[in-house]
C-alpha positions in Angstrom: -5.5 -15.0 7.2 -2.8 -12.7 8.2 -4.4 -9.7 9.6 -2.5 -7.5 12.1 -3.4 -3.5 13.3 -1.0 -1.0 15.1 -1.2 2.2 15.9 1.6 4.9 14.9 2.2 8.9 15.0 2.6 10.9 11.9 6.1 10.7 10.0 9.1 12.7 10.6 10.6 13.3 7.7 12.7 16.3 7.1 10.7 18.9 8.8 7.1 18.3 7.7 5.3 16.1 9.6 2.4 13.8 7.7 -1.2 14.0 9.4 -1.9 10.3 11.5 -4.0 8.2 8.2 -4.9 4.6 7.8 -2.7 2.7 6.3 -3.6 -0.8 4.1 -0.9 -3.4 3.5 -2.0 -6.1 0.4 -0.2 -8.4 -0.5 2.9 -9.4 -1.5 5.6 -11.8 -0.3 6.0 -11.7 3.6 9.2 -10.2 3.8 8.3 -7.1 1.0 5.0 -6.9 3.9 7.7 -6.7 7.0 10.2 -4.6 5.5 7.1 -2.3 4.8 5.8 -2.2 8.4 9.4 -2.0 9.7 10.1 1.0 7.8 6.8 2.6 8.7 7.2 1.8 12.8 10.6 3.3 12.7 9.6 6.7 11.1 5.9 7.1 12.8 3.8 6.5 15.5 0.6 7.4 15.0 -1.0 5.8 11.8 -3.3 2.8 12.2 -1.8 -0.2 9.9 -3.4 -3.8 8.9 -1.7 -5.8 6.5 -3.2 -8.8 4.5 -1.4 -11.3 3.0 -1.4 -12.4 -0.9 -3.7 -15.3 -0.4 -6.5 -13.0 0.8 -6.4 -10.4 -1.9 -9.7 -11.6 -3.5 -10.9 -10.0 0.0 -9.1 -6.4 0.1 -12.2 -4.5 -1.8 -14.3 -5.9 1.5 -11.7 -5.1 4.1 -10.6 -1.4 2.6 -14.4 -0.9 2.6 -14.5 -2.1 6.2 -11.1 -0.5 7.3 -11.6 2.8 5.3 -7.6 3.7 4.4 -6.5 6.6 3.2 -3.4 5.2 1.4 -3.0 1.4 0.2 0.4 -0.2 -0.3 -0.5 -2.9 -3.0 2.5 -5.0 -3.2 3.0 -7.1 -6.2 0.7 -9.8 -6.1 2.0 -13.1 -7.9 0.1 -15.5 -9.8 -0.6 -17.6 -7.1 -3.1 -15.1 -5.4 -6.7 -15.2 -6.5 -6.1 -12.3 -8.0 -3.5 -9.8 -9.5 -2.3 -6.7 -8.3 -3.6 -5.1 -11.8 -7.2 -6.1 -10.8 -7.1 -5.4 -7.2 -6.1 -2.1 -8.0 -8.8 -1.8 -10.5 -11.3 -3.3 -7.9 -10.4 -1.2 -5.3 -10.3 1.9 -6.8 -14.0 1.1 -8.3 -15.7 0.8 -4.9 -17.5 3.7 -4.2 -16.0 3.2 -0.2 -12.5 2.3 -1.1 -12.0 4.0 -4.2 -11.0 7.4 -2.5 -8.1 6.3 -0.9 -4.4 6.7 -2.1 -3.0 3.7 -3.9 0.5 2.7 -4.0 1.5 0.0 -6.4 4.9 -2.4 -5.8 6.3 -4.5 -8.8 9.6 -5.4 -9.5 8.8 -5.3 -13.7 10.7 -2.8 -15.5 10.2 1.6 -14.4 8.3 1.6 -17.9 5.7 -0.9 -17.6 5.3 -0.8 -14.0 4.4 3.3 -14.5 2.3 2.0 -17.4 0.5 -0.4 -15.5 -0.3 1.6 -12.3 -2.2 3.8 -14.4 -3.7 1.6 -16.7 -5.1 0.2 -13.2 -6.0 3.6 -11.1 -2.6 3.6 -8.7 -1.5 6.9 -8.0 2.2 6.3 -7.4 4.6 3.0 -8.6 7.5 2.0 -6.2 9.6 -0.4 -8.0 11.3 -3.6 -6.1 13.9 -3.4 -4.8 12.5 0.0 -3.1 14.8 2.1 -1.1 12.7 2.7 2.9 13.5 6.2 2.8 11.9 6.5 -0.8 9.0 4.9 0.4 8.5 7.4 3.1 9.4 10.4 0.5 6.6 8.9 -1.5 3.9 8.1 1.4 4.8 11.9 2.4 3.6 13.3 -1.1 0.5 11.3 -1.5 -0.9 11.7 2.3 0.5 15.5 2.3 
């Protein structure tokens, strides 16, 4: 299992500076995961990242619980994982630990159905694939602000 932790400051973006917050990676193929922590170690310094990888997502309810995140970056997890996106979301935001944490969803399905689906499953934001970095950050900065 893929597990790695960091520690980063709060973002700079514009002039409003995001408080430090835990941040959970799940999922998705390894270069979405690295583009994500790339884009997240140029703009901060402070935050506390791990990042699991799509064949452990049966697993993220246990590590959020264990890890305690306030925002989780659920990249789209294929149909090879042990489970889907959809129900990791729905898993997540059901545990009574986990649940209160921010949850970003990742898909590269159509604006529409992605927005549909992230709140059909709990998420509180959709980023559609391909994601622009510096709308990711605009993003993370309105649901940890």
């Amino acid at each position: 299992m893929r597990v790695g932790a960091g520690y980063f400051k709060g973002f700079k973006s514009g002039s409003m500076v995001v408080k430090t917050a835990r941040i959970l990676i799940v999922g998705g193929e390894p270069e979405l995961a690295e583009l994500c922590v790339a884009t997240l170690e140029k703009e901060n310094d402070k935050h506390v990242l791990m990042v699991i990888d799509h064949e452990h997502s049966d697993r993220a309810v246990s590590i959020a619980e264990a890890f305690k995140p306030d925002l989780i970056l659920l990249l789209a997890i294929n149909h090879m994982s042990p489970l889907r996106g959809e129900e990791v979301c729905r898993q997540l935001r059901a545990s009574v630990i986990a649940g209160g944490a921010k949850i970003m969803l990742f898909s590269s399905g159509s604006l529409n159905k992605g927005l549909r689906t992230a709140k059909e499953c709990g998420a509180d934001a959709f980023i559609k694939k391909p994601f622009d970095p510096a709308k990711l950050l605009e993003m993370i900065e309105l649901l940890l602000g």
